[in-house]
N, C-alpha and C positions, 0 to 999 in steps of 0.2 A: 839710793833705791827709790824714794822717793819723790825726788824732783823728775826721776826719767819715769816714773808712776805719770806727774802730771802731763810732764812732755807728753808723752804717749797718750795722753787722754786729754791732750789738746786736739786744737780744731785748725792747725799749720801744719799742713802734710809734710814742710821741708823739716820740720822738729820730729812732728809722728813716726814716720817711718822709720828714721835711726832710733829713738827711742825704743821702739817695740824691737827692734833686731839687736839691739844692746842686752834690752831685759833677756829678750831669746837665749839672747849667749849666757848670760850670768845666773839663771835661774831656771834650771829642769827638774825634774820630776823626780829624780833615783837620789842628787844631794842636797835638795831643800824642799819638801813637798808643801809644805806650808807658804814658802813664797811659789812657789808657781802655782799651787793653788789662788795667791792673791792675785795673776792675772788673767784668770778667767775673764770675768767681765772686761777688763780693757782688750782681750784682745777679740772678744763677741763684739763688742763696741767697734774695733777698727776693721772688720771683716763686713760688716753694713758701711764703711767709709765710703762714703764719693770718689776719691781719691784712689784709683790703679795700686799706686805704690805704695799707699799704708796696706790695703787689704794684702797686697804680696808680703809684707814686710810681718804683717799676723800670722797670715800661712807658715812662713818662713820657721817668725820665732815657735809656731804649734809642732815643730819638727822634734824640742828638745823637749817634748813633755811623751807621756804612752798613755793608752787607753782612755776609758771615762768623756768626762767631759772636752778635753782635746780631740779625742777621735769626732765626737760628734763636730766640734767646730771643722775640725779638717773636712768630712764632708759638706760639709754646707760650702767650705772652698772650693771643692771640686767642682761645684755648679755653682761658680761665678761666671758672668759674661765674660770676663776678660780670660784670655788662654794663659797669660803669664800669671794669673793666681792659681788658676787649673794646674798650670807646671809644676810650682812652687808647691804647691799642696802635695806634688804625686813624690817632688824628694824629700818632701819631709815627712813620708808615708815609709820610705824608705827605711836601710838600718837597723831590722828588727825582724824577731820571727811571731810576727801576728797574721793568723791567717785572715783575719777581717780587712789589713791593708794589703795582704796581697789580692785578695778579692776585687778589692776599688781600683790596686792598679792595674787587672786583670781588663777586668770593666773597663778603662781607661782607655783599653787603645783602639776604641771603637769610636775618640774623642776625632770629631773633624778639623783640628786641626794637629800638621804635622808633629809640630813640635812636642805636644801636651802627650802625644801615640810616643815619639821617642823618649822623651820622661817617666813613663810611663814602661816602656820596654827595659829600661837603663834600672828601673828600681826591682825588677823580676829577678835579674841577676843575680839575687839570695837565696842561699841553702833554705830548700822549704820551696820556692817557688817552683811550678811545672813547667816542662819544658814543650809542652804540647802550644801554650798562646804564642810561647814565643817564636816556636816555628811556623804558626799560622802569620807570624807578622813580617815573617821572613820576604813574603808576598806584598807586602803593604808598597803602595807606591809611591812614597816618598824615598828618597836613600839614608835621609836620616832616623829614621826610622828600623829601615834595614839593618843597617850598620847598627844603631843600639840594641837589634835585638840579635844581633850575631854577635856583639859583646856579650852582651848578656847572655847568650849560650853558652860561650866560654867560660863566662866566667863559673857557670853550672855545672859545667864536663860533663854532661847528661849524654850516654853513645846514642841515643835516639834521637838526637840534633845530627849528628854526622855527616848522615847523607843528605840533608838540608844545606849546612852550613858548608859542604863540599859544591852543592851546587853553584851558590853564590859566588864562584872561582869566576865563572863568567859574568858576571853582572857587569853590564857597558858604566857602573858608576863607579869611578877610581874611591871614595871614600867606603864605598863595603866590601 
């Protein structure tokens, strides 16, 4: 635990990154709160990295904690320049019934870039989320986007998608 403590709080993105997706995995919130408590600071520290890939790789591990101080770090991911921490952050918002993340990823798919809207549609797909954004995103003009949020109706079975997701029968894009 503690040599992937320094990894991760090293300044060699090729060591950082795995290290913090390691701790991610080995240490959550529900069966050791005390050790995920002890990554707070390292993973605040890799979320101001220079480095794309340690900050994804924070996001990432902030998936397996809830509430408090992880939520607060997960929004500060949200509004990173990069779209691939933005993404990252919207699945590891993912998995749970907190209306505060479904709210961010509601928020989210007004994000201009495609990918971050369909990440962001993909995690709506949970019991508890409304099926109103996702039909509004049905319109979005991306298709991946489309497509994740016709998943993501389904996977709601919400009958006020219906006529939404029936229209999409024509959509000239073979993936929605």
């Amino acid at each position: 635990w503690d040599a992937l403590g320094r990894l991760a709080a090293g300044d060699a993105p090729e060591t950082q990154a795995p290290a913090l997706s390691v701790l991610g995995k080995i240490a959550d919130a529900t069966s050791d709160p005390q050790r995920w408590a002890s990554l707070e600071g390292p993973l605040d520290s890799a979320l101001g990295d220079p480095d794309e890939g340690v900050r994804r790789a924070a996001a990432e591990a902030l998936g397996r904690g809830g509430g408090g101080w992880a939520m607060a770090l997960l929004r500060r991911a949200l509004a990173d320049e990069a779209w691939t921490v933005r993404a990252q952050a919207l699945r590891s918002l993912t998995g749970g019934d907190d209306p505060e993340a479904r709210e961010l990823l509601t928020a989210a798919l007004g994000d201009p870039f495609a990918s971050v809207r369909a990440a962001a549609a993909d995690g709506l797909g949970e019991p508890g989320s409304s099926a109103e954004a996702l039909i509004r995103a049905l319109d979005d003009p991306a298709p991946a986007v489309r497509a994740a949020a016709a998943a993501a109706l389904g996977r709601l079975g919400d009958p006020k998608a219906l006529g939404a997701l029936e229209a999409l029968r024509t959509d000239d894009e073979v993936r929605v």
